[in-house]
VMD Tcl script that draws the C-alpha trace (Angstrom):
set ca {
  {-36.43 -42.84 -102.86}
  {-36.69 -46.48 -103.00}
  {-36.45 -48.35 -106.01}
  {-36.18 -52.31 -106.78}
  {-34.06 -54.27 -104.24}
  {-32.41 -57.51 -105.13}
  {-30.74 -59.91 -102.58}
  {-27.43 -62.18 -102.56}
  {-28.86 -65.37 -102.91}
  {-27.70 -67.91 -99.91}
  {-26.58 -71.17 -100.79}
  {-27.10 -74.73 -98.87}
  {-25.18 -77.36 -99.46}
  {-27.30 -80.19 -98.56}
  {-27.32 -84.32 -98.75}
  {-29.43 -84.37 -101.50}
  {-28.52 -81.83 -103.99}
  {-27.20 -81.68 -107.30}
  {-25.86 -79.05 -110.10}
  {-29.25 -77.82 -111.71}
  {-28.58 -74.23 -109.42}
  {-25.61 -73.94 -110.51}
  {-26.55 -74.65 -114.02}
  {-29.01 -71.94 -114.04}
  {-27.29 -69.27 -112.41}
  {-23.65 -67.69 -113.23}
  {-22.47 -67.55 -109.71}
  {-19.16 -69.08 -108.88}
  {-20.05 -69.57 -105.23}
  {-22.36 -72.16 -105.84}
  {-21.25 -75.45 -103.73}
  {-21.23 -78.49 -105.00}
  {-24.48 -80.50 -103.97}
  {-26.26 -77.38 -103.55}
  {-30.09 -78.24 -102.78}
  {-30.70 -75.10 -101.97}
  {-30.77 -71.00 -102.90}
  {-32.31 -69.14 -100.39}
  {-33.56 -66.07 -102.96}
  {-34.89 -63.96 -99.79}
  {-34.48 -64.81 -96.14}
  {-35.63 -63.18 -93.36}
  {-34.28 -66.35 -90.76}
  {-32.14 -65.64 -88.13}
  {-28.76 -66.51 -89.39}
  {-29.06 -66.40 -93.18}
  {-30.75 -63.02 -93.48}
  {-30.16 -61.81 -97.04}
  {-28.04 -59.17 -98.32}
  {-29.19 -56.04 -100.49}
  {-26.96 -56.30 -103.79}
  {-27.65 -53.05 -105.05}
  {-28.29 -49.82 -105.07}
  {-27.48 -47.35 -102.50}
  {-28.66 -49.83 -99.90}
  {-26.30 -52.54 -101.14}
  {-24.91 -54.92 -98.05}
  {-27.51 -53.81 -95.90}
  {-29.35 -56.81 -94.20}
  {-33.14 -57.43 -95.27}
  {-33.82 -56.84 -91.53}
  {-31.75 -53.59 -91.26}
  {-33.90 -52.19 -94.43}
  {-37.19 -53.08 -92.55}
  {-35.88 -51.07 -89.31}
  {-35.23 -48.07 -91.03}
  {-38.03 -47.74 -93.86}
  {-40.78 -49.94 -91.89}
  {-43.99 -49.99 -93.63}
  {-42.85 -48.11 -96.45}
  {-40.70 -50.84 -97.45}
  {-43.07 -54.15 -96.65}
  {-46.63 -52.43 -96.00}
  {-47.77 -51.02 -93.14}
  {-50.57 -53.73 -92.17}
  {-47.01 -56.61 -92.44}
  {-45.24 -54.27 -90.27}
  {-47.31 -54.26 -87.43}
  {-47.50 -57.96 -87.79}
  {-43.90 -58.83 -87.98}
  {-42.06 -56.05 -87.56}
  {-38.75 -56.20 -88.55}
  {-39.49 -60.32 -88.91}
  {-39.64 -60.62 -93.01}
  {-42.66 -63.18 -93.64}
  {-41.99 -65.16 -96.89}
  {-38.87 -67.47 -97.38}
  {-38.25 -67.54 -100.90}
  {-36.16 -70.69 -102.18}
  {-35.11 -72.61 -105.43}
  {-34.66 -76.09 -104.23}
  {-33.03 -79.03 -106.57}
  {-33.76 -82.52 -105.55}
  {-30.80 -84.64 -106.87}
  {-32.36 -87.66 -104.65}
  {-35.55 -87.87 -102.72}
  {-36.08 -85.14 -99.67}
  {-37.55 -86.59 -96.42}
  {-41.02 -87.78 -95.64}
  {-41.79 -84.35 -93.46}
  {-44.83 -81.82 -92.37}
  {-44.89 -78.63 -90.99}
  {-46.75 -77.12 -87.56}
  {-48.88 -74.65 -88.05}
  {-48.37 -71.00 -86.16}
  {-50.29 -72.16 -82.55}
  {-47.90 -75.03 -81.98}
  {-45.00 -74.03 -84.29}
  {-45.34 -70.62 -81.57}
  {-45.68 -72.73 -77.58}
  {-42.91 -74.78 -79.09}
  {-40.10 -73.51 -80.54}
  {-41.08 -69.95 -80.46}
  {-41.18 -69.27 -84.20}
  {-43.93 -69.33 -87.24}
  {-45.59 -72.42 -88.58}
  {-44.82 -73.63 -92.26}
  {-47.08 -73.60 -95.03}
  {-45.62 -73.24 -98.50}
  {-46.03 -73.56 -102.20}
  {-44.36 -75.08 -104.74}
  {-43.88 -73.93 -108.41}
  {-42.11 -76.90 -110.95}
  {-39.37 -75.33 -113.02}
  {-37.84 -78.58 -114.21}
  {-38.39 -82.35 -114.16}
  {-36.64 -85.25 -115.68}
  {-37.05 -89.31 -115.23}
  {-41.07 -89.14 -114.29}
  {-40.26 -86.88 -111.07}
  {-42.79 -87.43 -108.35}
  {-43.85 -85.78 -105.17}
  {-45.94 -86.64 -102.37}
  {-48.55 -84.71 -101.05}
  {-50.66 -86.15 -98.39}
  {-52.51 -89.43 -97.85}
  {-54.34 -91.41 -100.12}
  {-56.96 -92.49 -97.89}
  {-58.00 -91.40 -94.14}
  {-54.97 -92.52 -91.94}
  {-54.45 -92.38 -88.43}
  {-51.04 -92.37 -86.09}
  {-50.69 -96.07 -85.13}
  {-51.47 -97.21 -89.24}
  {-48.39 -94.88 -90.10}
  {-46.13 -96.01 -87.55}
  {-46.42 -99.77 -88.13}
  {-46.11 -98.67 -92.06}
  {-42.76 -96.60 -91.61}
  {-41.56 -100.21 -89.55}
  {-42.12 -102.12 -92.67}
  {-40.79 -99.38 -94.96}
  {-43.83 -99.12 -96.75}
  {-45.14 -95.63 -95.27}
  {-45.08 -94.74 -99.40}
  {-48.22 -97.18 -100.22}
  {-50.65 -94.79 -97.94}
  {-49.29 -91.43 -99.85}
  {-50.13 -89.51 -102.93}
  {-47.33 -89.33 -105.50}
  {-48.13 -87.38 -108.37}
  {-45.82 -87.22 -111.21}
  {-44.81 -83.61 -111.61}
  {-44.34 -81.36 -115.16}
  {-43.04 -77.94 -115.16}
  {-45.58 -75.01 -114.36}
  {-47.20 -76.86 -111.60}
  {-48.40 -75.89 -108.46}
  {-48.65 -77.69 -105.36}
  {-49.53 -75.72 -101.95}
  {-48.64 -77.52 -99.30}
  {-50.38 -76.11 -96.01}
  {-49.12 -76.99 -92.49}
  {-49.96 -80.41 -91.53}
  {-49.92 -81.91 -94.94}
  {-47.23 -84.58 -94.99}
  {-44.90 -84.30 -98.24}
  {-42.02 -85.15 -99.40}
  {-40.01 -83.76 -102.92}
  {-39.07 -86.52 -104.94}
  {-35.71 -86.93 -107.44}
  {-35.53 -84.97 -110.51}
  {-37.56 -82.19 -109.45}
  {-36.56 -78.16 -109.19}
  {-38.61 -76.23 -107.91}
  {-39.28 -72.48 -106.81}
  {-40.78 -72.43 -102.78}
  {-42.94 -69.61 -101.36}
  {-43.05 -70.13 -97.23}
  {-43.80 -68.82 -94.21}
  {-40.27 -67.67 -93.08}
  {-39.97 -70.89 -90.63}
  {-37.46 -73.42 -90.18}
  {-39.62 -75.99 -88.13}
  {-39.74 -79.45 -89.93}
  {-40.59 -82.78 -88.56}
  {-38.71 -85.59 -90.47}
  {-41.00 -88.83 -89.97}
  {-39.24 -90.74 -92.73}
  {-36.00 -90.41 -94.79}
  {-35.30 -93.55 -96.63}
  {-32.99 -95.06 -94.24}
  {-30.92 -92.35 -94.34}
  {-29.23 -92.64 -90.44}
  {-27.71 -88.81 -89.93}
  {-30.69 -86.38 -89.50}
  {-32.99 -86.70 -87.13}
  {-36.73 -88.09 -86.90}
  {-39.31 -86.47 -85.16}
  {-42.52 -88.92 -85.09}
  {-43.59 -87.97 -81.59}
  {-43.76 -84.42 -82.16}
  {-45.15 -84.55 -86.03}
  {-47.90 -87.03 -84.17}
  {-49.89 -83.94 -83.17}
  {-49.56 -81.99 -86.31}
  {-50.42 -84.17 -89.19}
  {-53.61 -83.98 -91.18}
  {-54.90 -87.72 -91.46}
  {-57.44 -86.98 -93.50}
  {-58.13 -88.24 -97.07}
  {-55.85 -84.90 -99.65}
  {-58.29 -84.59 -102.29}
  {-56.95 -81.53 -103.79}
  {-52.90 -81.67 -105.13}
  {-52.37 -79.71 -108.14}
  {-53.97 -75.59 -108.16}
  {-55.56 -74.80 -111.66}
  {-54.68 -71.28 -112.73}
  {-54.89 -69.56 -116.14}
  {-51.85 -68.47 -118.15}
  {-52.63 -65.55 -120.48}
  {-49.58 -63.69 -121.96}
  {-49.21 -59.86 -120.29}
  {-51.70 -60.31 -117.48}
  {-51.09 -61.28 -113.85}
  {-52.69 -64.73 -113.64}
  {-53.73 -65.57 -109.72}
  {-52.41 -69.20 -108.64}
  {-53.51 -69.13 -105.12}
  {-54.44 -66.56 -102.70}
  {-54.38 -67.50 -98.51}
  {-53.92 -65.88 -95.36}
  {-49.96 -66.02 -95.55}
  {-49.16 -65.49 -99.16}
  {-50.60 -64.62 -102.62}
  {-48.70 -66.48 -105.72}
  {-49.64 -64.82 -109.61}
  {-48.27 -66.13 -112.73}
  {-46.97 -62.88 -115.20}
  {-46.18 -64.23 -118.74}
  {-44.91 -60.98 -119.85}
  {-44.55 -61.48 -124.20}
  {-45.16 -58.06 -124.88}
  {-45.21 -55.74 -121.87}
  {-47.26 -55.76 -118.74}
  {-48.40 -52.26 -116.51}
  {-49.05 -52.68 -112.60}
  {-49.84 -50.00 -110.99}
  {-49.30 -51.29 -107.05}
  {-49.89 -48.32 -105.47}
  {-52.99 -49.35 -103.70}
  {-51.55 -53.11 -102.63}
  {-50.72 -52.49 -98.38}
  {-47.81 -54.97 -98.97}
  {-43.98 -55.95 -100.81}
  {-44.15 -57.50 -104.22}
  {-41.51 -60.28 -105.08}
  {-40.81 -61.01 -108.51}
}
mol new
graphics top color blue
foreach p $ca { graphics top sphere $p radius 0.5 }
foreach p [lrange $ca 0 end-1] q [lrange $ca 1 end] { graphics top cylinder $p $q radius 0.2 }
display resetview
């Protein structure tokens, strides 16, 4: 009989984290810098652990094998077989992330051989008037953004909301976006590792892939940032709802009943 699985969480130590993981979570194998917990994986090389129950240090991907639809739905199954679909991240940004976007599956797929990337992201903390960027401002095109990351001012063309705690943003493939200092956040992805860094603040050790993010970007005007959902107590509150995901909101004050019995997928609380 299967019951509810937690993971081991996997930890990245990365250029721009901080301590706010490690403040919220009593693990003493928490790095220092760590900008990111990987809450469920599915990539190839960080696959997640089962931590208990009589499945405990079993691999997410071993589970799948074995149990198959029963375990993530039958309809994800014979999508992604043993592949588990959703990355599932807390990521602290202790200085601003890259200027990046995301293929979607088509090229993601004749490229690199893997999913595209479209994710969400849920504010847990701010401080100092965190920002993010989320698209353009206005309609942009290729040669505009090039000449603008020359003169280091690729940040004029660019939304950059000031974030609060119990925001949303959903960030679809193509988008360009960036997480800005002070923020931590919860991310719900496509299980992809496929980024294309177009800008990183001068920053000299990672990478830049203009050329290839040239094909991918969405130039057009982002006129939607923030996604409006309600928050009543002991009810499961839909956030967004798309072809790769589906984010709810459960205030539980009291208690809260779900009966998922009927739902041809995992749940992931």
């Amino acid at each position: 009989m299967l019951y509810p699985i937690k993971f081991y969480p996997v930890y990245k130590t990365k250029v721009w984290g901080g301590d706010k993981i490690k403040a919220i979570k009593d693990d003493s194998n928490i790095p220092e810098k760590c900008g990111e917990s990987w809450e469920i994986s599915g990539v190839q090389g960080d696959v997640s652990l089962v931590k208990n129950g009589f499945l405990k240090d079993n691999t997410l991907e071993e589970i799948i094998e074995i149990y198959m639809g029963d375990i993530v739905g039958d309809r994800v199954f014979e999508k992604f077989a043993q592949e588990f679909p959703i990355l599932l991240k807390i990521i602290e940004a202790n200085e601003n992330l890259s200027i990046q976007v995301h293929p979607g599956d088509k090229i993601a797929e004749k490229r690199h051989h893997a999913r595209g990337k479209s994710e969400a992201w849920y504010i847990l903390e701010t401080q100092n008037d965190a920002k993010l960027i989320s698209g353009f401002n206005k309609n942009s095109n290729f040669a505009e953004i090039t000449d603008l990351i020359e003169s280091k001012n690729l940040e004029t063309i660019l939304n950059q909301p000031i974030t609060k705690p119990s925001d949303v943003y959903y960030i679809p493939s193509g988008r360009v976006h960036s997480l800005g200092k002070g923020n931590l956040i919860v991310e719900i992805q496509q299980t992809s590792d496929v980024t294309y860094r177009i800008y990183d603040y001068g920053r000299t050790d990672r990478e830049l892939h203009l050329d290839l993010a040239s094909e991918v970007i969405n130039y057009k005007k982002t006129e939607k940032l923030t996604e409006n959902y309600s928050r009543n107590p002991d009810k499961s509150n839909n956030i967004l709802k798309n072809t790769n995901f589906t984010v709810n909101f459960l205030p539980v004050m009291n208690s809260l009943d779900k009966d998922y019995f009927n739902i041809d997928s995992f749940v992931i609380y």
